[in-house]
LUMDREN-979895 format. One record per residue (C-alpha): residue in three letters; residue number from 0; chain; x, y, z. Coordinates in nm, 3 decimals. Example, Ala and Ser with C-alpha at 12.3 -4.5 7.8 and 13.67 -1.06 7.14 Angstrom:
2
R  gudren  lolo  rodo        u        v        w
R     ALA     0     A    1.230   -0.450    0.780
R     SER     1     A    1.367   -0.106    0.714
***
This chain:
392
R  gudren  lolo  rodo        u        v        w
R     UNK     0     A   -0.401   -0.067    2.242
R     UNK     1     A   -0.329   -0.455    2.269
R     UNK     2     A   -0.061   -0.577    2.057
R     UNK     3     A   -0.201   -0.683    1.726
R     UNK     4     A   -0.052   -1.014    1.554
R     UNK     5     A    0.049   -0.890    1.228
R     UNK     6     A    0.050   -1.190    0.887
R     UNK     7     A    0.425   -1.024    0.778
R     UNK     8     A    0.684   -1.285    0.864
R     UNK     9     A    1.022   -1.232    0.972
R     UNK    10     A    1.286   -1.474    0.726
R     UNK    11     A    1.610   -1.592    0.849
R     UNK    12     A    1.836   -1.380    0.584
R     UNK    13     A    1.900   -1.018    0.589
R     UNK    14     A    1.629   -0.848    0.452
R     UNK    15     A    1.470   -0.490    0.399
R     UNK    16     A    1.105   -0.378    0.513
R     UNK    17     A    0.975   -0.071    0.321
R     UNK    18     A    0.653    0.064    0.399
R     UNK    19     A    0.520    0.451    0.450
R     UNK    20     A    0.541    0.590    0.797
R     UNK    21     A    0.294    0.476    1.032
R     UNK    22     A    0.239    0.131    0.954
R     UNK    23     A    0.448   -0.032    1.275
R     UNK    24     A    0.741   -0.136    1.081
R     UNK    25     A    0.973   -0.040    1.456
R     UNK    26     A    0.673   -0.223    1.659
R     UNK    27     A    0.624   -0.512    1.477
R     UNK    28     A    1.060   -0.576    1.475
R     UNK    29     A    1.097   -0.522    1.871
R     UNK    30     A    0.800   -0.767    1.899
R     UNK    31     A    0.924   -1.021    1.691
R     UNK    32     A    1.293   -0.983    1.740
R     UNK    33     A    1.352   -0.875    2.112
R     UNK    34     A    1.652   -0.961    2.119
R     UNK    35     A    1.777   -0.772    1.835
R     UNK    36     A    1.986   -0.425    1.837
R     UNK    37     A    1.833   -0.154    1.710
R     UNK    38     A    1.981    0.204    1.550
R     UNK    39     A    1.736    0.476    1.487
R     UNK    40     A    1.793    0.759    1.255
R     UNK    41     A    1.490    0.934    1.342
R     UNK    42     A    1.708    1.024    1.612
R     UNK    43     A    1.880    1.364    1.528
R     UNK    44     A    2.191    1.318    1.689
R     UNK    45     A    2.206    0.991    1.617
R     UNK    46     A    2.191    1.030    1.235
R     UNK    47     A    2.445    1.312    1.225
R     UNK    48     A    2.741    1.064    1.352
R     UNK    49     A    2.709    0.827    1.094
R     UNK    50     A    2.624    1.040    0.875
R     UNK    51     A    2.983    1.227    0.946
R     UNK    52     A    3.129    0.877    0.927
R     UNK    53     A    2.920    0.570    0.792
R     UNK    54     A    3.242    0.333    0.914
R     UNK    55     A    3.133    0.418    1.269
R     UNK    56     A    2.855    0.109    1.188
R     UNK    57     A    3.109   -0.120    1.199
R     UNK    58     A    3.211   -0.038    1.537
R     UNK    59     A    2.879   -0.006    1.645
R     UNK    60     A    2.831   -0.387    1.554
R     UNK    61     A    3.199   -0.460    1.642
R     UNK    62     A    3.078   -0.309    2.014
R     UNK    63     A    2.741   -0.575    2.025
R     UNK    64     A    2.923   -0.884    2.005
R     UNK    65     A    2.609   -1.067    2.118
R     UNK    66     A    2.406   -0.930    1.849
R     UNK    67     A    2.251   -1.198    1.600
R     UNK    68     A    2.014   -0.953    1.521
R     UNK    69     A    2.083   -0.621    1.380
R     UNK    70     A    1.818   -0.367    1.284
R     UNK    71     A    1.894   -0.030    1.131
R     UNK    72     A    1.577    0.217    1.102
R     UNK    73     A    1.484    0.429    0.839
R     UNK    74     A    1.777    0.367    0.629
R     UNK    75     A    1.717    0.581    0.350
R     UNK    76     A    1.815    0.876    0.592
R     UNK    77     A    2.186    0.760    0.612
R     UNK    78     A    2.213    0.542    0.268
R     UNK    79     A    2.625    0.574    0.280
R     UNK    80     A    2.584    0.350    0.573
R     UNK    81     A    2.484    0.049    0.268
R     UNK    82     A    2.831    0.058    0.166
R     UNK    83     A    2.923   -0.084    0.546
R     UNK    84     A    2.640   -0.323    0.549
R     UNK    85     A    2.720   -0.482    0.224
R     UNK    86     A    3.114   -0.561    0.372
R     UNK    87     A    2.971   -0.707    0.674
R     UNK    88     A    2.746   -0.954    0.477
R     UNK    89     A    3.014   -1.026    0.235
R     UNK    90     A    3.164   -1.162    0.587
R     UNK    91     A    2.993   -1.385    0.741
R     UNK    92     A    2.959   -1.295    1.079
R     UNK    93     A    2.634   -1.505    1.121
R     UNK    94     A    2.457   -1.143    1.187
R     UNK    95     A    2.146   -1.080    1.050
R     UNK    96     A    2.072   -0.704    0.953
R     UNK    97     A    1.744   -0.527    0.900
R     UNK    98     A    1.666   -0.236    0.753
R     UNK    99     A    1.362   -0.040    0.783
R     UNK   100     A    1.253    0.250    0.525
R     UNK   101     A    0.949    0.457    0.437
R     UNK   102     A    1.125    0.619    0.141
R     UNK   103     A    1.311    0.431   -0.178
R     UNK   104     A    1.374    0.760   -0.310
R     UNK   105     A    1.779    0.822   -0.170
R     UNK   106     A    1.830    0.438   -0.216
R     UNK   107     A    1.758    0.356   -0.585
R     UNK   108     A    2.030    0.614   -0.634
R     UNK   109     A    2.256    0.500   -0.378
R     UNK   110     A    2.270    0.155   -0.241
R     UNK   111     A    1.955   -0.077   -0.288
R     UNK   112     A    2.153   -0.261   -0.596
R     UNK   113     A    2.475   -0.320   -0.387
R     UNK   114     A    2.307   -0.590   -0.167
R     UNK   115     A    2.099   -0.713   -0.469
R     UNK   116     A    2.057   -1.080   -0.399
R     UNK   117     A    2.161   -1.043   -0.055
R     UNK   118     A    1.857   -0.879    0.091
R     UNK   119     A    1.500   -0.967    0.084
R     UNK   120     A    1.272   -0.727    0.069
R     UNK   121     A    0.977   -0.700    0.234
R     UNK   122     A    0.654   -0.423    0.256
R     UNK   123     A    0.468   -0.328    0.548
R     UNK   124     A    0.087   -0.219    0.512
R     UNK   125     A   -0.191   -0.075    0.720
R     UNK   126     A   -0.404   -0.338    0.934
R     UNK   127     A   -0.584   -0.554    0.711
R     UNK   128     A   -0.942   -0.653    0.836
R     UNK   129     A   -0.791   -1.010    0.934
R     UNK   130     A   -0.532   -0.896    1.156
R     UNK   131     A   -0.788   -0.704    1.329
R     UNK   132     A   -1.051   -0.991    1.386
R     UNK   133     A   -1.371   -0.960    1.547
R     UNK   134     A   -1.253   -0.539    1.625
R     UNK   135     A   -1.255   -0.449    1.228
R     UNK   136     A   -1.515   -0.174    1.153
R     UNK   137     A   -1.616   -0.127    0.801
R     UNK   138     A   -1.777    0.174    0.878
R     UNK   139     A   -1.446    0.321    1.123
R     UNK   140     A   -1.142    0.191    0.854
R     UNK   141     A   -1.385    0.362    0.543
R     UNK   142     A   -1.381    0.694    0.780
R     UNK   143     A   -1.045    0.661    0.940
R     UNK   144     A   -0.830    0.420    0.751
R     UNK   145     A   -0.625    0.135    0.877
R     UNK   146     A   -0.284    0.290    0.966
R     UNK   147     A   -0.144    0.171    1.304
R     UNK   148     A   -0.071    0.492    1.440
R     UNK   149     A   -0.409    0.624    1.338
R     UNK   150     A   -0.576    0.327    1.450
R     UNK   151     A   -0.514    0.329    1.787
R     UNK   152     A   -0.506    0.705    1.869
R     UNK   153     A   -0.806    0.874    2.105
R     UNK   154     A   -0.839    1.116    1.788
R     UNK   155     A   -0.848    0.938    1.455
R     UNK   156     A   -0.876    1.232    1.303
R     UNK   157     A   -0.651    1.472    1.478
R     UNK   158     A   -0.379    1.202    1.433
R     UNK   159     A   -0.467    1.185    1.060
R     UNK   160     A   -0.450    1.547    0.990
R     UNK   161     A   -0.074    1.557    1.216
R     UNK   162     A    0.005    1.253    1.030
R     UNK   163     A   -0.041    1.453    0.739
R     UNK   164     A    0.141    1.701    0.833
R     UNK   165     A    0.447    1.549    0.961
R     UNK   166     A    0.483    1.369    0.626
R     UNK   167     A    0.462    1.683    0.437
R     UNK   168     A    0.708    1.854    0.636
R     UNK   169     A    0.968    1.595    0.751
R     UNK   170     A    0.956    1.339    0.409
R     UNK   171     A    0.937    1.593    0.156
R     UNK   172     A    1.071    1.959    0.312
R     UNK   173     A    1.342    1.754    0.486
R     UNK   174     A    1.423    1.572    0.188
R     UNK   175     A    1.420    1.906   -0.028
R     UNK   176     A    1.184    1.693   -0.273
R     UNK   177     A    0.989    1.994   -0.348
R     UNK   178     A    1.118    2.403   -0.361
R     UNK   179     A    0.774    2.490   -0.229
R     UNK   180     A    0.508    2.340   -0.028
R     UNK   181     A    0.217    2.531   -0.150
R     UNK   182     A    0.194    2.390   -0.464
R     UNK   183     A    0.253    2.038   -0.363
R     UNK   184     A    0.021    2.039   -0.131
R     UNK   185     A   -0.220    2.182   -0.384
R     UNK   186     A   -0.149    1.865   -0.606
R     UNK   187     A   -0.263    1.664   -0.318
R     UNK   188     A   -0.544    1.797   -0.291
R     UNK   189     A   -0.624    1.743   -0.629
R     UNK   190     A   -0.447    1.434   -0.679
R     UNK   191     A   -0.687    1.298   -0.408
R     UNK   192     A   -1.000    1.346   -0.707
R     UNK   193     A   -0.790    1.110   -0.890
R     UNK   194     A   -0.826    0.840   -0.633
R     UNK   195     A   -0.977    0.500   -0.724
R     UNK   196     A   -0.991    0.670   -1.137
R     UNK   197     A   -0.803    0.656   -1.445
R     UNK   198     A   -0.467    0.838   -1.336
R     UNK   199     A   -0.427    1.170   -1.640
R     UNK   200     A   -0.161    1.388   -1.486
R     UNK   201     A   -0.234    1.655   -1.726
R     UNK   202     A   -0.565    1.750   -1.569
R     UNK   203     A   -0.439    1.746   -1.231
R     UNK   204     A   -0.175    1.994   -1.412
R     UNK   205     A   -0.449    2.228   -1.479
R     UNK   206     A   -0.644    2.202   -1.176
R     UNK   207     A   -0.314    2.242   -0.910
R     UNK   208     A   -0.146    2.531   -1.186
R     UNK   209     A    0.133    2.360   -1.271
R     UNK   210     A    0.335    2.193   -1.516
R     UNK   211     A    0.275    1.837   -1.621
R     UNK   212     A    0.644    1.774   -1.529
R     UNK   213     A    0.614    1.875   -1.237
R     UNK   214     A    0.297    1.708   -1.147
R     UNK   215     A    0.472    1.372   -1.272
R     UNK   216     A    0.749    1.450   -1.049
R     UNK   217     A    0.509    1.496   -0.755
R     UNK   218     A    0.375    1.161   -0.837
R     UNK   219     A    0.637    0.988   -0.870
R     UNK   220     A    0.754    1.126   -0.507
R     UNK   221     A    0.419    1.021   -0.358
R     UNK   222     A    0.480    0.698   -0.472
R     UNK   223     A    0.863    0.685   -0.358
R     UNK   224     A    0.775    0.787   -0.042
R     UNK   225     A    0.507    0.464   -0.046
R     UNK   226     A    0.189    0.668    0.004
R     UNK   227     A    0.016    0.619   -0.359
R     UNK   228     A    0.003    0.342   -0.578
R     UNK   229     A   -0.053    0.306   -0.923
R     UNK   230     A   -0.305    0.031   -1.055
R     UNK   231     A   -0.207   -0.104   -1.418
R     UNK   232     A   -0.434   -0.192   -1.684
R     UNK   233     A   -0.490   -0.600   -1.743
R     UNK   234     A   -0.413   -0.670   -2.092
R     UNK   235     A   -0.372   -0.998   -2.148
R     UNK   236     A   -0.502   -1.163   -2.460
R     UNK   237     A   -0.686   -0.909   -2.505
R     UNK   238     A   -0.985   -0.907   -2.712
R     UNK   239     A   -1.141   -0.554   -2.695
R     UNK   240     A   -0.960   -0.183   -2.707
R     UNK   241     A   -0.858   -0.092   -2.398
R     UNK   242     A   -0.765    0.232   -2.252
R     UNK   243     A   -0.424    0.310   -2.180
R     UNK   244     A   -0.410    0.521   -1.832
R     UNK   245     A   -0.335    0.310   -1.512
R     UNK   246     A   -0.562    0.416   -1.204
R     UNK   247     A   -0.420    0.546   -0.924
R     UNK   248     A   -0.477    0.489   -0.512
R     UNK   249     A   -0.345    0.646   -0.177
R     UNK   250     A   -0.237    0.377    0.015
R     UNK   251     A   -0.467    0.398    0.318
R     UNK   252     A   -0.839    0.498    0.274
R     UNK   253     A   -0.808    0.719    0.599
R     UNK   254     A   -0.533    0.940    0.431
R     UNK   255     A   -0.752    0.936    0.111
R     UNK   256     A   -1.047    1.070    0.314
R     UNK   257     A   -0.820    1.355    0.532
R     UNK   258     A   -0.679    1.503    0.183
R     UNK   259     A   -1.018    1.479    0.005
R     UNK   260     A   -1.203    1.857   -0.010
R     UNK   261     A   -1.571    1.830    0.116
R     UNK   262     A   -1.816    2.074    0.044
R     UNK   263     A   -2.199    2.142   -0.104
R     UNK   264     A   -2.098    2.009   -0.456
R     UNK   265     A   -1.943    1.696   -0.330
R     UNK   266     A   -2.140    1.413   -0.307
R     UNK   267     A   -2.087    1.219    0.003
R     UNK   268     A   -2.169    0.875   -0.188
R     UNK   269     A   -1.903    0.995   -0.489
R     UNK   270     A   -1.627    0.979   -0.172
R     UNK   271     A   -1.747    0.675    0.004
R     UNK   272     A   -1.718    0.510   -0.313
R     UNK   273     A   -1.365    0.655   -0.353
R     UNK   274     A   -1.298    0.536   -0.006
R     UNK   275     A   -1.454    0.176    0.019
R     UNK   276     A   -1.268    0.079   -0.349
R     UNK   277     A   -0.937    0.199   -0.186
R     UNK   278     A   -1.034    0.025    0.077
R     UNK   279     A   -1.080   -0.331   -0.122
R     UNK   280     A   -0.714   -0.202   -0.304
R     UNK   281     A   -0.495   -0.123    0.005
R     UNK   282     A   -0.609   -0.523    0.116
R     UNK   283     A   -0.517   -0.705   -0.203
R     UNK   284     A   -0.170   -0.508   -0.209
R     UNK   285     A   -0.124   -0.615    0.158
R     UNK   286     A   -0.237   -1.000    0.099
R     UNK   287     A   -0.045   -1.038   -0.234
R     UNK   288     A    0.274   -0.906   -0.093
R     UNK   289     A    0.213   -1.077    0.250
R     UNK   290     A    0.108   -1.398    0.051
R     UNK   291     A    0.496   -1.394   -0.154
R     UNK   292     A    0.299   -1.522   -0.494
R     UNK   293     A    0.354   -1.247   -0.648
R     UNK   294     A    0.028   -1.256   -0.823
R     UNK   295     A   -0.027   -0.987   -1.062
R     UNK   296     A   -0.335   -0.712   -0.970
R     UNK   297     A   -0.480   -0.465   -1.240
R     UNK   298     A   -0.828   -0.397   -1.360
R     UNK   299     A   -1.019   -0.378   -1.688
R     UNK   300     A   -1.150   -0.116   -1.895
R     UNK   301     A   -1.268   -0.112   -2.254
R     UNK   302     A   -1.243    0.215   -2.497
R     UNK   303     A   -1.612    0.196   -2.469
R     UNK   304     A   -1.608    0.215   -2.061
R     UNK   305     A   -1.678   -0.094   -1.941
R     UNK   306     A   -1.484   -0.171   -1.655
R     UNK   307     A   -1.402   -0.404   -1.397
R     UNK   308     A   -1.253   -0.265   -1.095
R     UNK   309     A   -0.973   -0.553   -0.987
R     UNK   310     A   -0.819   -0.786   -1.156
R     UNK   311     A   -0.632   -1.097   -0.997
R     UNK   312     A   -0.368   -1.262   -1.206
R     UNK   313     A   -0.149   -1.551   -1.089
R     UNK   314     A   -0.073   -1.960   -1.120
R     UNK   315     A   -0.340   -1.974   -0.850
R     UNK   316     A   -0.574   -1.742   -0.915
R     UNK   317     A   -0.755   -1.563   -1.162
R     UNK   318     A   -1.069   -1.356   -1.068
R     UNK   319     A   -1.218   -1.017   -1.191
R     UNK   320     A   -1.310   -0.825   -0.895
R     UNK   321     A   -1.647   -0.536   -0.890
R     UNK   322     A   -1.660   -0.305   -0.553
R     UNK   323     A   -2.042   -0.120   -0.498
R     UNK   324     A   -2.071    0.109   -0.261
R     UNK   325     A   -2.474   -0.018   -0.271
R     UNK   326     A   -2.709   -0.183   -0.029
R     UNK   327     A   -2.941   -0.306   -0.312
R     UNK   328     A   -2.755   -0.437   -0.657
R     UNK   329     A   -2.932   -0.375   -1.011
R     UNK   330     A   -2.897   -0.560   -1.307
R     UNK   331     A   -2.626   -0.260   -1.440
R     UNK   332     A   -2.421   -0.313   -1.175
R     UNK   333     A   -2.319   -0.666   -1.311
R     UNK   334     A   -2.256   -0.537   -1.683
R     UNK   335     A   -1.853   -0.490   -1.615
R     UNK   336     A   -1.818   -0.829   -1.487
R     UNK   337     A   -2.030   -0.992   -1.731
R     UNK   338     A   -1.848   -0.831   -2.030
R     UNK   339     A   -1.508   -0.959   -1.872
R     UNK   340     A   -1.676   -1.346   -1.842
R     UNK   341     A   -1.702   -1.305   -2.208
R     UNK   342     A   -1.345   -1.278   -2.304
R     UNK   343     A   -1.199   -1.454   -1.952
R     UNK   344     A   -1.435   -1.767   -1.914
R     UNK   345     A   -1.149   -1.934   -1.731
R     UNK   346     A   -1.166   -1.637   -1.428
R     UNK   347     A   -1.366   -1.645   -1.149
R     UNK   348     A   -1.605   -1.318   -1.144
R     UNK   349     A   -1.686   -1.117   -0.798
R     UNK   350     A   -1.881   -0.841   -0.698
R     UNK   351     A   -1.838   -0.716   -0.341
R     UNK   352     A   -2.161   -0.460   -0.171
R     UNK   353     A   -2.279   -0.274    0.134
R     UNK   354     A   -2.536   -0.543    0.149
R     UNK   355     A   -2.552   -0.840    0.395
R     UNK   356     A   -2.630   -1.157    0.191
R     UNK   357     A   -2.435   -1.370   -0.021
R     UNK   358     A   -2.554   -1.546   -0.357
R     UNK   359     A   -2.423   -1.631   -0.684
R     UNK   360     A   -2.597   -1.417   -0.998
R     UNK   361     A   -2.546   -1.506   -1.382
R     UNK   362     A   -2.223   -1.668   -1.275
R     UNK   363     A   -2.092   -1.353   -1.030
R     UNK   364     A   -2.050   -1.463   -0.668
R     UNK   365     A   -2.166   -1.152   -0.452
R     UNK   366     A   -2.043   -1.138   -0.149
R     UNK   367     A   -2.053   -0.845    0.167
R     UNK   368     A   -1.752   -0.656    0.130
R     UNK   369     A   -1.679   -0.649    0.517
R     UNK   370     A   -1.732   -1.035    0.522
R     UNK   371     A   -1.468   -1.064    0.190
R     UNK   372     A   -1.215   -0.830    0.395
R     UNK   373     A   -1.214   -1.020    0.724
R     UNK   374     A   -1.186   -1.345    0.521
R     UNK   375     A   -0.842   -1.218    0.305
R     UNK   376     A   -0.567   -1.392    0.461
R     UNK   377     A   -0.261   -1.426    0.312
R     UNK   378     A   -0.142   -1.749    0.190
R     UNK   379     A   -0.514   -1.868    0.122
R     UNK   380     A   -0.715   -1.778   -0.233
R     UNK   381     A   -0.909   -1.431   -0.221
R     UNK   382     A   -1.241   -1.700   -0.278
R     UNK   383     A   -1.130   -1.978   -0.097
R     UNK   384     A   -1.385   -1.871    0.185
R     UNK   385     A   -1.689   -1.836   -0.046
R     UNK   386     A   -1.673   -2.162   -0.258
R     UNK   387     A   -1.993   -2.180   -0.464
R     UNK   388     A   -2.139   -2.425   -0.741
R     UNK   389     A   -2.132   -2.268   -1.060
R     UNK   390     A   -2.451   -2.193   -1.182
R     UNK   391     A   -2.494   -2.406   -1.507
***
């Protein structure tokens, strides 16, 4: 596959890049900092010497004298080695270091707050539709997803379910994050009916047969180790009662689709509508973070169920967001959106479809969802591409 230019850009200070397994945080570094020297503790042997003795880091540097640039990957698999970093920073040997992670779990206990202030950090996400250009598939990234190492394999799928896998068994059996893999990977399984809905960890208790705890550990592992997301609810100045529960995401529609059961009482639209509001989710998270706004992202929904799917939040931008997995819109489909005009006159409303037109209805721009996708670019307003007049 040809090398695809990625929006994440690479600051001048030290700085950390988290993001799950997958996503090219090692490809995008060694194409954007060549000359830079690199340590990998995926590498077995590699990872047992410093983790014997994490001092050895400063010979390693001491023995790359040339080094401006110095990038240690997957971090969280060695976090004593944070202790050496910080002294080298506190320096000022006009080095640079990187570190890499797809886990946050061994370093909010261990050395995260030490370079506090010292360290950007920085997230990595799947393709967005942008990146990809004139090659971005709807239909493929709603079936397959948008990870890099999925994305350019001769078997989506197979890659997927190994992806899978490997997660399971190196992140959390490695990590001895779980004493058994059966009933984890029975809460993923049902965790994935939660996807793109109101997040209740005590049903997912009773469907997987475990404890609540336990199922709120799980969660909170899933989203340590970066692969799920939680979606809070927008409150501000509120006006109605709204519910309480945040709604929850995998981070990559493909992985949301390989953990998903199928069978004769699934609906194939109920999981393409699953998939394609992931899919709208996994590109806001990767344009606001990208973007370094910070803009705030939730979504609306009254005690009475009225909801709005997205909500933006920021000094820029404010704009309630609808996804329909539909071809052909009815008047029903606009009741979320038109409830949130009510109490947020100020936001800008937006319902993206399957369908191929664009048009403004009862003040809610509708717009293709593909064509909103490929237009998110960081740095730019999620509507600066489909300016309309109000309709007065």
């Amino acid at each position: 596959m040809q090398p695809i230019h990625r929006f994440l850009r690479v600051p001048d200070d030290h700085f950390f890049l988290f993001g799950p397994r997958g996503t090219g945080k090692s490809t995008w570094l060694k194409e954007t900092l060549p000359d830079a020297v690199f340590l990998d503790f995926l590498k077995p042997a590699t990872l047992r010497m410093f983790q014997a003795r994490p001092e050895r880091f400063r010979e390693f540097v001491d023995g790359h004298p040339e080094a401006r640039t110095v990038v240690v990957d997957e971090v969280q698999r060695c976090p004593s080695i944070l202790d050496v970093v910080h002294s080298l920073i506190e320096e000022h040997r006009g080095i640079r270091f990187v570190l890499t992670g797809s886990s946050a779990r061994k370093l909010k206990k261990t050395g995260v707050d030490l370079l506090a202030g010292r360290a950007l950090k920085l997230s990595m996400h799947p393709f967005m539709a942008a990146e990809l250009g004139d090659t971005f598939s709807l239909e493929r990234a709603l079936e397959n997803g948008l990870l890099p190492v999925v994305y350019g394999a001769r078997s989506a799928k197979a890659t997927l379910n190994a992806y899978l896998d490997l997660y399971i068994r190196e992140e959390v059996l490695q990590e001895g994050l779980v004493r058994s893999l059966a009933p984890f990977a029975r809460f993923l399984e049902a965790a994935s009916f939660s996807h793109g809905t109101q997040l209740v960890s005590s049903a997912i208790a009773r469907e997987c047969q475990v404890g609540r705890t336990t199922v709120d550990g799980y969660l909170k592992i899933l989203e340590d180790l970066m692969i799920a997301a939680r979606l809070p609810v927008f409150a501000k100045r509120a006006k109605r009662e709204l519910v309480a529960h945040e709604k929850f995401y995998f981070f990559d529609s493909g992985v949301f689709r390989a953990l998903r059961p199928k069978g004769p009482l699934d609906r194939p639209s109920e999981i393409d509508g699953a998939a394609i509001e992931g899919l709208v989710f996994q590109h806001l998270r990767a344009w606001n973070d990208y973007s370094g706004t910070r803009a705030s992202l939730g979504y609306w929904r009254t005690k009475a169920g009225v909801e709005v799917d997205f909500v933006i939040y920021g000094e820029k931008d404010f704009a309630g967001i609808e996804v329909k997995n539909a071809e052909i819109l009815h008047p029903d489909d606009f009741t979320g959106l038109k409830s949130f005009q009510e109490d947020y006159p100020e936001a800008e409303s937006l319902l993206l479809y399957r369908g191929s037109e664009r048009f403004r209805r009862d003040g809610v721009l509708v717009v293709p969802v593909a064509e909103f996708l490929r237009a998110l670019v960081p740095g730019k307003s999620p509507l600066a591409a489909f300016h309309f007049p109000k309709k007065r």
